[in-house]
C-alpha positions in Angstrom: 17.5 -226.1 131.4 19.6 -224.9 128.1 23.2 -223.9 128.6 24.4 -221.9 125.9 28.0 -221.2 124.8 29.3 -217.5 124.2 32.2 -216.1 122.7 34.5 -213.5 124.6 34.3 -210.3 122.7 37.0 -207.5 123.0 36.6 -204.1 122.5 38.6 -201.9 119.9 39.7 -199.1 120.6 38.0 -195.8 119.6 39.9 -193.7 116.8 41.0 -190.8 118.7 43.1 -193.3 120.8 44.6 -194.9 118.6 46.0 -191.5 117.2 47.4 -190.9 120.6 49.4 -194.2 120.9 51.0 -193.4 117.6 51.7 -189.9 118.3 53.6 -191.4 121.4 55.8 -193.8 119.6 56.6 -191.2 117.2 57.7 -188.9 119.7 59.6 -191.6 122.1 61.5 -192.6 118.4 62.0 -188.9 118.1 63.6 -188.4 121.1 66.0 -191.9 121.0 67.4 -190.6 117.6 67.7 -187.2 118.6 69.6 -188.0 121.7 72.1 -190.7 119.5 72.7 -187.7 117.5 73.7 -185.3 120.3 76.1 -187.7 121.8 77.9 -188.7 118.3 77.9 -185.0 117.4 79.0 -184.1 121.1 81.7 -187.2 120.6 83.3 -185.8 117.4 83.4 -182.2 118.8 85.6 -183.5 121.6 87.9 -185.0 118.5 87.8 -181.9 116.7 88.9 -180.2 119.9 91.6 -181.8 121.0 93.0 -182.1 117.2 92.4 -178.2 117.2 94.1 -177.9 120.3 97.2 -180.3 119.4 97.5 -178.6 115.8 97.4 -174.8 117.8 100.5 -175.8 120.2 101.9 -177.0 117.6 101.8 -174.0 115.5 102.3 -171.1 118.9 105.6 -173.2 119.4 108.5 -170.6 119.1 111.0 -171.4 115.8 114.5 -170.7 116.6 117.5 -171.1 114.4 120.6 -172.9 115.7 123.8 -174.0 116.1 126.2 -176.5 116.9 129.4 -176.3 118.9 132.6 -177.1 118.3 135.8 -178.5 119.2 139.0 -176.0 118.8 141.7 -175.8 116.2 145.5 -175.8 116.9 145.9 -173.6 114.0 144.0 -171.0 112.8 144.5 -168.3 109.8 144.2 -164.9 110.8 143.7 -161.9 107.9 144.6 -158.7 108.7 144.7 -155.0 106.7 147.8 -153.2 106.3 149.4 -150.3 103.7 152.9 -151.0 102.3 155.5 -148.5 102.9 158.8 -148.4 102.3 161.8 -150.0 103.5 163.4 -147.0 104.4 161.7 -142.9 103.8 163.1 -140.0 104.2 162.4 -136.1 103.2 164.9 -134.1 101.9 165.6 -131.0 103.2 168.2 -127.9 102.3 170.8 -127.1 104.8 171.7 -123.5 102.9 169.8 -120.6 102.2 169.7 -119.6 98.4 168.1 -120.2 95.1 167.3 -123.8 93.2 169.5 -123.6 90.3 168.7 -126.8 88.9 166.9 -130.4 89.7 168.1 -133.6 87.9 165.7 -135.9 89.4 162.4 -135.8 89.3 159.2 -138.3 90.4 159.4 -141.9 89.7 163.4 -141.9 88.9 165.7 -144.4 90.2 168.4 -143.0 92.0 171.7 -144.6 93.6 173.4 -143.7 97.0 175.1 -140.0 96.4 173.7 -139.6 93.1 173.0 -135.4 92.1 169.3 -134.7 92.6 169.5 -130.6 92.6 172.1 -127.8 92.7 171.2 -124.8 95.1 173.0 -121.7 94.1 174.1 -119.3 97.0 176.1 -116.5 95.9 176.7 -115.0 99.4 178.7 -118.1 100.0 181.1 -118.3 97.5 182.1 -114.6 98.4 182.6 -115.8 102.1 184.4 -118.6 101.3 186.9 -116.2 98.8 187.4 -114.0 101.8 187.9 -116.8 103.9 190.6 -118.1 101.6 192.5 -114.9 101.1 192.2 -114.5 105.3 193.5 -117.9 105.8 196.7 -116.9 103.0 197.8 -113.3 105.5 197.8 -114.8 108.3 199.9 -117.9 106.7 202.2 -115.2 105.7 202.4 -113.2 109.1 203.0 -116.5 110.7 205.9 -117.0 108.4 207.5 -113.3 108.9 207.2 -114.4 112.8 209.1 -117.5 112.2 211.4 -115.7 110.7 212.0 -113.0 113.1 211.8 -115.4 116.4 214.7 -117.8 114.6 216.9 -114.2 114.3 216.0 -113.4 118.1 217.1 -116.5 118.9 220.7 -116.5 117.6 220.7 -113.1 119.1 219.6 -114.3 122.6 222.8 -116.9 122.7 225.0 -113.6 122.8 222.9 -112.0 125.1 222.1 -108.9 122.5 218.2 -108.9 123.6 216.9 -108.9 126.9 214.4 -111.4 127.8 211.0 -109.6 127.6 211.6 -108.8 123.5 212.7 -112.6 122.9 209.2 -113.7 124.6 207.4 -111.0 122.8 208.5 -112.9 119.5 207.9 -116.5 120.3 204.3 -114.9 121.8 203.8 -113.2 118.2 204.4 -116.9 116.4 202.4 -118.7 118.7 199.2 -116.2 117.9 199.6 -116.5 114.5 199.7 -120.6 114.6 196.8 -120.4 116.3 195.4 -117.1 114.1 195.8 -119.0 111.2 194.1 -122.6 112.5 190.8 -120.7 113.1 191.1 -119.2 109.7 191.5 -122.9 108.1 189.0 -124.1 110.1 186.5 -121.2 108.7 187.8 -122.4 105.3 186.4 -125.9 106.1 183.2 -125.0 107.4 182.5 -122.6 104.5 183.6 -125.4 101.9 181.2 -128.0 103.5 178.4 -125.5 103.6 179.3 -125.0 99.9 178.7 -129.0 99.6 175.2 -128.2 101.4 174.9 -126.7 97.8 174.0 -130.2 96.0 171.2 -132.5 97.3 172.3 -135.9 97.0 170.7 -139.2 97.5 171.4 -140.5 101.3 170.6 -144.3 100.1 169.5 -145.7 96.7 165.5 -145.7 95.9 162.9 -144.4 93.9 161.8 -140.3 94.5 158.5 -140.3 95.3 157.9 -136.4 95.6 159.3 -133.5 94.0 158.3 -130.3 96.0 160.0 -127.6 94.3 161.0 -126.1 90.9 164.2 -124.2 89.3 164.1 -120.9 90.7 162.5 -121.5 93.8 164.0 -119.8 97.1 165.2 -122.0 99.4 165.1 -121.7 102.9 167.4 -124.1 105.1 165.8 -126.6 107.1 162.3 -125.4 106.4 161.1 -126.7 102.8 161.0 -130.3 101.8 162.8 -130.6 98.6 162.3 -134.3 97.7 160.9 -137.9 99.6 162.6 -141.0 98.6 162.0 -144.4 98.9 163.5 -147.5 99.1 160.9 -149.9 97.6 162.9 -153.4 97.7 162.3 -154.9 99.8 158.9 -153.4 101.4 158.0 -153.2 104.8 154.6 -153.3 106.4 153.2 -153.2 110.1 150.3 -155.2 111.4 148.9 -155.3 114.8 147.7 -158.6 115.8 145.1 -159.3 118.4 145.6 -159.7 122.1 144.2 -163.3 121.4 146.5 -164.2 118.8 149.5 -162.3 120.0 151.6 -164.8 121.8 151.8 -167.4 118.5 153.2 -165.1 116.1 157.0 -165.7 116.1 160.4 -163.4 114.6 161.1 -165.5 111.1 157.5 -166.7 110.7 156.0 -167.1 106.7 153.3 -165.2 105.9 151.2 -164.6 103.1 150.8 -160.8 101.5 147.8 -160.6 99.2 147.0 -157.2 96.8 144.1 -156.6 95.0 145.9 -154.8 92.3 148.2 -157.6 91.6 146.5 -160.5 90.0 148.2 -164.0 90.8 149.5 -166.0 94.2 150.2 -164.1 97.3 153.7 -163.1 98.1 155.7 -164.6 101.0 157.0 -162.4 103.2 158.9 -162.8 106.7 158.1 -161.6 110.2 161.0 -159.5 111.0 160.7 -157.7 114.5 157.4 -158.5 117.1 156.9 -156.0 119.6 157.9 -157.0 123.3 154.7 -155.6 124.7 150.7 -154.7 123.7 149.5 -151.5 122.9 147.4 -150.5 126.1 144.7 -148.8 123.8 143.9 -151.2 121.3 145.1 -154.4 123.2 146.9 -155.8 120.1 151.1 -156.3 119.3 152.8 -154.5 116.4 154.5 -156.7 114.2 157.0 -155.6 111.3 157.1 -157.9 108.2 159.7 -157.7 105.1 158.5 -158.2 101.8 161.0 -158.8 98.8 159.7 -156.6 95.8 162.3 -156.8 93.5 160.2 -156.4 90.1 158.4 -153.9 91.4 155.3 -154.3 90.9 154.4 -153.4 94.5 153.9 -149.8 95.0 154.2 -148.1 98.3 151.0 -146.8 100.4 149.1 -150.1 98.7 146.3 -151.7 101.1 147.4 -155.6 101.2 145.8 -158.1 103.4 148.2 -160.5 105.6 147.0 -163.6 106.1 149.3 -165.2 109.2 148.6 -169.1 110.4 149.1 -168.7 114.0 149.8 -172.2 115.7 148.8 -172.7 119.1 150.3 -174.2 122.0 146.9 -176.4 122.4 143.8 -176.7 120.8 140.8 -174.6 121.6 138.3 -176.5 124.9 135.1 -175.6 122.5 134.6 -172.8 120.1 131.2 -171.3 119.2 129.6 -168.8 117.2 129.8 -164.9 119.4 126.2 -164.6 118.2 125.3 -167.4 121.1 126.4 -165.4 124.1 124.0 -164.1 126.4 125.3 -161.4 129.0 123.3 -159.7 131.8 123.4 -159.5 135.2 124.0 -163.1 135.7 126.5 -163.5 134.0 127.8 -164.9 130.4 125.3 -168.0 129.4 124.2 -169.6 126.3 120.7 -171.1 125.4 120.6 -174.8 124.7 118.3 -177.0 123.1 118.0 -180.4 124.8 116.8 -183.8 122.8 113.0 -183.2 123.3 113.7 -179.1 122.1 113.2 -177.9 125.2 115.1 -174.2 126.2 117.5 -174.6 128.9 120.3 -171.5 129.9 123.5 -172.9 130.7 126.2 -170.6 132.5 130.0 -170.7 131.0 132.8 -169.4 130.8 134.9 -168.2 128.0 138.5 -168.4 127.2 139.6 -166.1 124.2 137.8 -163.9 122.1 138.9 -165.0 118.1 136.5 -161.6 116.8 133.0 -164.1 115.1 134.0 -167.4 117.4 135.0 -167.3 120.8 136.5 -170.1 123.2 134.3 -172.0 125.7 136.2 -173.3 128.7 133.5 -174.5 131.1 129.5 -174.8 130.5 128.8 -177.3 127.6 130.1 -180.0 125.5 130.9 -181.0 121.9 128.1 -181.2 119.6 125.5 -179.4 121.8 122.4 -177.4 119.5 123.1 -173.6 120.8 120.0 -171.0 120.1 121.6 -168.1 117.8 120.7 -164.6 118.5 118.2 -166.0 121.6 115.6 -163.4 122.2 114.4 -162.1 125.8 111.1 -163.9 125.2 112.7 -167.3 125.7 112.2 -169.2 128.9 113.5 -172.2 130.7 111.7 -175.4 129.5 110.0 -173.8 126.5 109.3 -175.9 123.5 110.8 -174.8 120.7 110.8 -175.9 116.6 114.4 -175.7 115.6 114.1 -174.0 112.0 117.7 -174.9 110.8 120.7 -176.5 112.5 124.6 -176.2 111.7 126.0 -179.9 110.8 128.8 -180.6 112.7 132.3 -180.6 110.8 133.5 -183.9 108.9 137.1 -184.6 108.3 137.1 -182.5 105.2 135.2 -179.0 107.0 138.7 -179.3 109.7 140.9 -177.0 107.5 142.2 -173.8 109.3 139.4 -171.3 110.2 140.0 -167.9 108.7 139.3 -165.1 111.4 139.0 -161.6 109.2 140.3 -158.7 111.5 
């Protein structure tokens, strides 16, 4: 019996398999990469996404420009516009009928009190005053012949010569013409001070401003201005200060009087009356101020600006810009910005109205960032990119405000 030793044989596969297992590798590599790739790419869309999304809140968030308040100032400057006038004006007028004759004076002189400015010629008066004269000089006589005659009745009385009646009849003629020749002095006195009506004087001492009429000219009493005059030193002016300011301006208070036709340093002038009440129409107090012009130089019906520190009893709570305000149906509020910039509406309530700036009394505090001009679109809690904001006022930005009326 042989035993015989054999060798295990294994069988290969045919071709067309092994083309398959290839094909299946190939595709199972495929698919591995292909799904790495969808979730990296899937992975850095997400990134993109949300850095889209960050970068478009960021650039939808509404810019506003603010503000910062601020505390109140005990004084404040106040500018207001006025016209220069003079201290005292006055038109002349004729108080006679007639012809001008003759003018001495004309625009721009300098006249003193009672000085000749024109001559009216009225012949109708000078031959009323004649007749008054001659009048007045009969009846003197008649009064004298009277005198005469009641001083003869009289010694004949004391022997009883003339009754009663004719004695009476005498002392009655004097007596009418004492009083006969009174009235005719008294039409001698009126005529002669019509005759002064003749010359146009100077009431005070000034400059003549206006000239209205010319040699020749008929003259019509109380109808025609014949001159204006002027007394230019000192000058006076009026201004009428705001409700808001009214109380602080005082009688003997320093002022400053600026022209823009004068070059140099304001003038000081003096407050010399203050009204004792406002003007119910415009709400504001009239105030008279004296202004020393002795060169000259300062011409009346000049615009000037007055510039008036007006001192407070206290300082202002807070003061901030008008532009701030909101007011609707709700009431007055302002729009704040809080530390993360978020919108919040605050209600206040305001004190007094200074024209750009007005006086906060309740609502907010020192320092806070106020939206300027906030539009309707803004809503509570909105984010908001604050494109510029006021710095609050050092040491050396406290000088006295200037409010321009």
């Amino acid at each position: 019996m042989s035993s015989s030793h054999q060798t295990p044989v294994f069988a290969l596969p045919s071709h067309p398999q092994r083309t398959l297992i290839i094909v299946r590798r190939f595709g199972f590599g495929l698919l591995l990469f292909l799904l790495l790739a969808g979730g990296l790419r899937l992975a850095i869309n997400r990134s993109e996404a949300e850095s889209l999304r960050q970068r478009t809140e960021a650039g939808l968030s509404r810019s506003v420009i603010a503000v910062r308040s601020k505390p109140g100032e005990v004084s404040r400057k106040i500018v207001l516009p006025a016209s220069l006038r003079g201290n005292t004006e006055t038109q002349l007028y004729a108080r006679s009928n007639g012809y001008l004759s003759a003018w001495h004076k004309t625009i721009g002189d300098q006249v003193k009190k009672g000085e000749l400015l024109a001559v009216i010629d009225v012949p109708e008066l000078e031959q009323e005053l004649a007749q008054a004269h001659a009048a007045a000089a009969q009846i003197k006589v008649r009064l004298e012949l009277a005198r005469s005659t009641l001083k003869r009745w009289t010694l004949l009385k004391d022997t009883d010569s003339v009754i009663q009646q004719e004695f009476d009849e005498k002392r009655s003629a004097v007596l009418q013409a004492e009083a006969d020749l009174a009235a005719a002095q008294v039409n001698v006195k009126r005529l002669e001070k019509v005759e002064d009506y003749r010359r146009i004087v100077a009431p005070f001492a000034g400059v003549i401003t206006r000239r209205s009429v010319d040699v020749g000219s008929l003259i019509n009493a109380g109808s025609q201005e014949l001159f204006a005059l002027t007394q230019i030193d000192p000058l006076r002016l009026t201004v009428w200060v705001p409700q808001a300011y009214a109380d602080d301006v005082k009688v003997g208070q320093d002022v400053a009087v600026r022209s823009t036709d004068v070059q140099g340093k304001p003038v000081s002038a003096r407050v010399e009356h203050v009204a004792g009440a406002l003007d119910p129409v415009n709400r504001s107090r009239q105030v008279d101020i004296a202004l020393p012009n002795k060169e000259g130089k300062l011409l009346p019906g000049s615009y000037v600006e007055i510039s008036i520190n007006v001192v407070g009893s206290k300082a202002s709570p807070l003061v901030v810009p008008a532009n701030v305000l909101v007011i609707d149906q709700a009431g007055t509020h302002v729009v704040i910005v809080d530390a993360e910039k978020r919108i919040a509406f605050r209600p206040v309530k305001l004190g007094r109205d200074f024209g750009r700036e007005v006086e906060v009394l309740e609502g907010m505090g020192p320092g806070d960032v106020l939206v300027a001009s906030p539009s309707d679109l803004l809503v509570e809690g909105e984010t908001v990119s604050v494109v510029e904001v006021q710095k609050k006022p050092d040491d050396k930005a406290k000088e006295k405000s200037v409010a321009k009326l």
